[in-house]
C-alpha positions in Angstrom: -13.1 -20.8 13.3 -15.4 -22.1 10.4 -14.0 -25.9 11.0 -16.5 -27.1 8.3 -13.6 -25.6 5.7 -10.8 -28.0 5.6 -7.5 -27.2 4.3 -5.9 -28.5 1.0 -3.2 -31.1 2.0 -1.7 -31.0 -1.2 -0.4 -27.9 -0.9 1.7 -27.0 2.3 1.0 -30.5 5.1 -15.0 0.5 14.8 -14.9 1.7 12.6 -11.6 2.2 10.5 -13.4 3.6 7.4 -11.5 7.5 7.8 -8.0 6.1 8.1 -8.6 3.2 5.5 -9.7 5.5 2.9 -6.9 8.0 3.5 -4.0 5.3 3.4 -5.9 4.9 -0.4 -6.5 8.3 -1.6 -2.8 9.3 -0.1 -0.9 6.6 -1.8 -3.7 6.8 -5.1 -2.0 10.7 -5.1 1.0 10.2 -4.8 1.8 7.5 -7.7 -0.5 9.3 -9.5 1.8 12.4 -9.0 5.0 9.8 -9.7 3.4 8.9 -13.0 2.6 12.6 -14.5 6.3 13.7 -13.7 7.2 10.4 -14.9 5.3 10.9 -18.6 6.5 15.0 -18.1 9.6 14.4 -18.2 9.8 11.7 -21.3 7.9 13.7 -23.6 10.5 16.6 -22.9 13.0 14.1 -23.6 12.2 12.8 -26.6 9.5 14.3 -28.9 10.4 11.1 -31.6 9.2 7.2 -30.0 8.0 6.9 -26.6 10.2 4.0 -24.7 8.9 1.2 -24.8 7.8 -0.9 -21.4 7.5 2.3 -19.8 4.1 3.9 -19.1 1.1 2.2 -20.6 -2.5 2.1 -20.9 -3.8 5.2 -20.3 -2.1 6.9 -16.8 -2.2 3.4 -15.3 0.8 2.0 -14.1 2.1 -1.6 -13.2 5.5 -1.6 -11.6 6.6 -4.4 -13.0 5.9 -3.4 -16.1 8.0 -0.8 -16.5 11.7 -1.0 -17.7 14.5 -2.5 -15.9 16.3 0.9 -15.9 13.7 3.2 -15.1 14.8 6.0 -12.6 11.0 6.0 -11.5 11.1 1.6 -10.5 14.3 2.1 -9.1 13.4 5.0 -6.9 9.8 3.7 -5.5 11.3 0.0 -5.3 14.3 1.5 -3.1 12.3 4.5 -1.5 8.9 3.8 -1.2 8.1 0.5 -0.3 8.6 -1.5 2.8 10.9 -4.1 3.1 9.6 -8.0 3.1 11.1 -11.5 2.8 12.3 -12.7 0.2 10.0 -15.8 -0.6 7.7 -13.2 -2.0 10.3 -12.3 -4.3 10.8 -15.7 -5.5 6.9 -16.3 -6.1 7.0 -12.8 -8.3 9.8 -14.0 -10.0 8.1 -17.2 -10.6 5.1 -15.9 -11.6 6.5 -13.7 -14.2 8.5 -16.4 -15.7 4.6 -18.3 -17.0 2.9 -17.5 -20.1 0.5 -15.7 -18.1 3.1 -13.8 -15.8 1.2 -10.0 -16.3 -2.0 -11.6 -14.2 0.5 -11.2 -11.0 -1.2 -8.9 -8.3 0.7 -5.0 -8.7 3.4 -5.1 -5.8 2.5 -2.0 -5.0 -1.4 -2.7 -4.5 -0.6 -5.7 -2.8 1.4 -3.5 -0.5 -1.3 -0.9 0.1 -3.7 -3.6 1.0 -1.2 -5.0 3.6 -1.0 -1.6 4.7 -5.0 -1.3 5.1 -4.8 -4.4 7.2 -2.0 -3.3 9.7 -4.5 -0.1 10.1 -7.5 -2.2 10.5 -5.5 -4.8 13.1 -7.1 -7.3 10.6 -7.5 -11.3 12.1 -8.7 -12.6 8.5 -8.5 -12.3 4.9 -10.3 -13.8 2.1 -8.5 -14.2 -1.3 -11.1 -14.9 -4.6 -8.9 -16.1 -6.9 -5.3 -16.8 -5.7 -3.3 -17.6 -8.9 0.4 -18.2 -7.6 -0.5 -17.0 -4.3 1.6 -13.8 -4.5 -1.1 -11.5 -2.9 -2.1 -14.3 -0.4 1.2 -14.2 0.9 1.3 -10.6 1.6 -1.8 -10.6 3.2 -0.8 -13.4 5.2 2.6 -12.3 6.4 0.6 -9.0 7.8 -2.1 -10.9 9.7 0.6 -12.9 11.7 2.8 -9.4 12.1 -0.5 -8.1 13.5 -1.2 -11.0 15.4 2.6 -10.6 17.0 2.7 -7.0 17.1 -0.8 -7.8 19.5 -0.2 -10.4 21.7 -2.1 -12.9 19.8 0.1 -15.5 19.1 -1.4 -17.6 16.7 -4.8 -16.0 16.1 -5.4 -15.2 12.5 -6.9 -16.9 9.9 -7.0 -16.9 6.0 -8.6 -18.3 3.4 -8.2 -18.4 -0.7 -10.6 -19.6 -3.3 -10.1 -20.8 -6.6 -11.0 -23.0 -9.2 -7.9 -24.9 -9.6 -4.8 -24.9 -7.7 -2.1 -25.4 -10.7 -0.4 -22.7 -10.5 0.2 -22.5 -6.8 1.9 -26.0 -7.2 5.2 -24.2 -8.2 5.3 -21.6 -5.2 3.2 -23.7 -3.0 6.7 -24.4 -1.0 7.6 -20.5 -0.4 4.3 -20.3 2.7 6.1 -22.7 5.2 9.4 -21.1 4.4 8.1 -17.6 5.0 6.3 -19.1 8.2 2.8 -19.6 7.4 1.9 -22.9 8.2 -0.8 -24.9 6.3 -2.9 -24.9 9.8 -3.0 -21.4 8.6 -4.8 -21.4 5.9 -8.5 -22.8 4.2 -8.4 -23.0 1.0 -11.2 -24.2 -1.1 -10.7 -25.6 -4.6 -14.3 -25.1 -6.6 -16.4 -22.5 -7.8 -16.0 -19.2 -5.8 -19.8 -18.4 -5.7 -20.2 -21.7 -3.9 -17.4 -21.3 -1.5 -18.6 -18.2 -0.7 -22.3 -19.9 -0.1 -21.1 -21.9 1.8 -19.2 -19.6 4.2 -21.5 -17.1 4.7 -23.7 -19.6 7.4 -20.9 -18.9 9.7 -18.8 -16.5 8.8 -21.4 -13.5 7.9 -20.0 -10.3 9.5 -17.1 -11.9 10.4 -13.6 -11.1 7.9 -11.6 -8.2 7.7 -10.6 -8.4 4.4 -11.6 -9.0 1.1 -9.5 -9.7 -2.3 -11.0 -10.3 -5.2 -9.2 -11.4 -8.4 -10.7 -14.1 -10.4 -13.6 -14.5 -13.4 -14.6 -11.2 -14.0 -18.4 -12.2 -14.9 -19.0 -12.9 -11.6 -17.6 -9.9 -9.9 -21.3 -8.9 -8.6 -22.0 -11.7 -7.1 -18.9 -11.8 -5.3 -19.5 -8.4 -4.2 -22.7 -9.0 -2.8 -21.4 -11.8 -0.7 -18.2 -10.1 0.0 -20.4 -7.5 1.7 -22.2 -10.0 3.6 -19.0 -11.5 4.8 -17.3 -8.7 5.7 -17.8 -6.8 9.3 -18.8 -3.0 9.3 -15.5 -0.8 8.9 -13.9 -3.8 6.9 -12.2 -3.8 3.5 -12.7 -5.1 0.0 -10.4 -4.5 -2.5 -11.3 -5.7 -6.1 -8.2 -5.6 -8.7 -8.9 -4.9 -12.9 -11.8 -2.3 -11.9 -10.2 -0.4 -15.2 -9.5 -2.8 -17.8 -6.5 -1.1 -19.4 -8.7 2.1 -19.8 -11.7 -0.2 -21.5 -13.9 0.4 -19.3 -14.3 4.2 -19.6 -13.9 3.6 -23.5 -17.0 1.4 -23.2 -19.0 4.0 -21.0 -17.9 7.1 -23.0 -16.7 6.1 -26.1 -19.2 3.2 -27.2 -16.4 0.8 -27.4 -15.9 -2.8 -26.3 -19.7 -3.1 -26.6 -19.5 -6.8 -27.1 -17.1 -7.9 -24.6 -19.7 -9.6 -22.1 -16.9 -11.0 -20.2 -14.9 -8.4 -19.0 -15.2 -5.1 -19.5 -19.4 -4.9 -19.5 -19.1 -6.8 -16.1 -16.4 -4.7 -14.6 -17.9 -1.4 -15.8 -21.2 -2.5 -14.0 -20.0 -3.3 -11.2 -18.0 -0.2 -10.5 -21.6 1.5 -11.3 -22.9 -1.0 -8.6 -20.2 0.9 -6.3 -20.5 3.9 -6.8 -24.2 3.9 -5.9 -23.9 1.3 -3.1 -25.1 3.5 0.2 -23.7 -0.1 2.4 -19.8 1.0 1.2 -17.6 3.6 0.9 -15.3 3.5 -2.0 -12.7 5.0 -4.4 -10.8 3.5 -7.3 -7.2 3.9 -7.1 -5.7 4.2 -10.6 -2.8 1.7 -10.6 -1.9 -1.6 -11.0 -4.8 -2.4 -13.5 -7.2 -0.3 -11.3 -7.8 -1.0 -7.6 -11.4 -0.7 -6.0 -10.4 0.1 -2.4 -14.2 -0.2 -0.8 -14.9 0.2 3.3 -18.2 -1.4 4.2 -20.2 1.3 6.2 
């Protein structure tokens, strides 16, 4: 499949749309549900300051994020969450130890989307943006269980896109160890809008699902070919659809007027969305905001 995308030697040598969308709304529910008891029962406890690491930016929620010792972690990391191996664990670990730690993908979106993908019996992925490769992982791990759980064998295929592959260097070594093998995987180091280009001659109407995570001034164009990419009844996910709350602020409040490079894009594109009649979509209001779309 697609043998004109090579992969980087460097690093490691129909429709589904009704169940997709109620894995989302489900789950969006029930952390949102998590989160109100969670803030409930804080203020009740303590009318004086608000602990800190624990709920922030608006009702969103990053799991990660909150403290060590919180009842609410403890209980969704032991309860409600399915088990995985424990190279992932070392890549979040990693991650979290770099300047630039809090970009890590939410474990619990990451999780949802792995989710979507068992539903969907998904045979690719496509990752924009891959950072330390904690999401791509994920995905990955599913697409072989799927391909197991099938009969396949060996018949699944991802690929991740980025600019520069720096910080994957440090976890690159976790993929074969978890059991996804460099034949595997296509990953093209350049600008995603001309990966994508260059994809969409052969692989239009072809994925299953769609990540995206990288600049967000070119989140529209990325949607566009995303759509273009994707088969009818498949998935794109796009992470930071809410900006820490910004992006309302900016469409309600007339704040963040002059921030051209993220919240103006992301706020349009969610408009582009909402209006597209080609998708189906919700935003699911954790992590930093999760657009969980189903192309019609």
């Amino acid at each position: 499949m697609c043998d004109n995308l090579k992969p980087v030697k460097e690093f490691f040598s129909e429709p589904i749309a009704q169940k997709a969308l109620g894995i989302g709304l489900a789950t969006g529910l029930f952390v949102g549900y998590l989160v109100g008891q969670s803030l409930k029962s804080k203020k009740k406890s303590s009318s004086k300051k608000a602990p800190k690491s624990s709920v922030s930016d608006g009702s969103l929620i990053k799991l990660y994020q909150l403290d060590s010792d919180s009842s609410m972690k403890r209980y969704i990391e032991e309860f409600g969450m399915f088990k995985q191996p424990e190279e992932l664990n070392k890549i979040k670990h990693r991650t979290m130890a770099l300047p630039d730690g809090k970009m890590l993908a939410d474990p619990i979106c990451t999780q949802i989307m792995a989710l979507v993908a068992s539903v969907a019996n998904s045979r690719s992925h496509l990752e924009v943006g891959i950072y330390t490769g904690y999401n791509l992982l994920q995905q990955m791990l599913e697409l072989k269980e799927i391909a197991k759980r099938e009969g396949r064998a060996d018949d699944y295929i991802g690929f991740g896109l980025d600019v520069t592959v720096g910080p994957l260097f440090l976890t690159r070594h976790h993929f074969p160890e978890a059991g996804i093998m460099s034949v595997k995987m296509k990953l093209m180091v350049q600008p995603g809008v001309k990966s994508m280009e260059e994809m969409l001659p052969s692989m239009k109407g072809k994925l299953d699902t769609i990540f995206i995570d990288a600049d967000k001034a070119n989140y529209s164009k990325y949607y566009e070919m995303s759509i273009e990419l994707l088969r009818k009844g498949g998935v794109l996910f796009v992470d930071n659809v809410l900006w820490s709350g910004k992006v309302w602020e900016y469409a309600y409040e007339n704040k963040h007027q002059d921030d051209e490079k993220f919240t103006k894009p992301l706020h349009e594109l969610n408009v582009r969305v909402a209006n597209d009649e080609r998708v189906k979509a919700c935003i699911l209001p954790i992590g930093d905001g999760l657009q969980f779309i189903v192309k019609l």
